[in-house]
N, C-alpha and C positions, 0 to 999 in steps of 0.2 A: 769425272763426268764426261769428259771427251772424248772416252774412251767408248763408253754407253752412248753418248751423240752419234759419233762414229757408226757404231752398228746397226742402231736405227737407220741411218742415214742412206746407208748402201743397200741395206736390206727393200725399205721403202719410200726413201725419198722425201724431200720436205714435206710433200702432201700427205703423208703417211706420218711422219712425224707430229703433222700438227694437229693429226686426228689424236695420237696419244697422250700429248699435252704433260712430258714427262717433267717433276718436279722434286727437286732433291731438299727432304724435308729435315731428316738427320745425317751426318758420317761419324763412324765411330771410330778411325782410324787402329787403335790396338786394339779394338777387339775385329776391326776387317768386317765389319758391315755397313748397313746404309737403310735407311727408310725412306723410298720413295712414291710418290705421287701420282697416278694416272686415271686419266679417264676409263671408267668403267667397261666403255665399250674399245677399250683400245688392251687391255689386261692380256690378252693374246700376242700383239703384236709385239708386246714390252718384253713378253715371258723370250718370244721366241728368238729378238735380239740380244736379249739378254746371254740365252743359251750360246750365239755365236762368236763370244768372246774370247778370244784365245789368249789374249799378250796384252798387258796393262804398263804404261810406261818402259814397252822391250821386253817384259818380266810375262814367260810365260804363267798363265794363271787360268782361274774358271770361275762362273758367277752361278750362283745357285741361290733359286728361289724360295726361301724358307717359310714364308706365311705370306697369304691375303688375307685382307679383311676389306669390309664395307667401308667402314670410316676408321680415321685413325685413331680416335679415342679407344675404341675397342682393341686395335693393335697393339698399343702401348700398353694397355691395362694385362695384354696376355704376356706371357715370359718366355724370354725366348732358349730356344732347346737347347 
């Protein structure tokens, strides 16, 4: 998650970050995903930090957005690809 803090952070700054209001709701570490958390009107600014991710603990790497949903009930109900 510091890594994702990070990128938000440089991209838009506290005040931008606490409009997205990011919240790390599962990690699934062997399978290398995450379900997180954001304000609706912030869905934008998450995707496009998200995209700027290069290097995770040194480790180059890349974050790719596989599903939104409204609520998370619905997210979890669906399967992931």
């Amino acid at each position: 998650m510091d890594t994702v803090w990070g990128s938000m952070m440089k991209l838009y700054g506290e005040h931008g970050v606490s409009q997205i209001n990011l919240k790390l709701i599962r990690f699934i570490a062997e399978e290398n995903y995450a379900i997180v958390r954001v304000n609706h009107s912030g869905i934008d600014m998450a995707r496009a930090s998200l995209a700027l991710i290069t290097k995770i603990a040194g480790r180059p790497a890349s974050v790719h957005v596989l599903k939104v949903s409204g609520t998370l009930k619905s997210l979890r109900d669906k399967s992931r690809p």
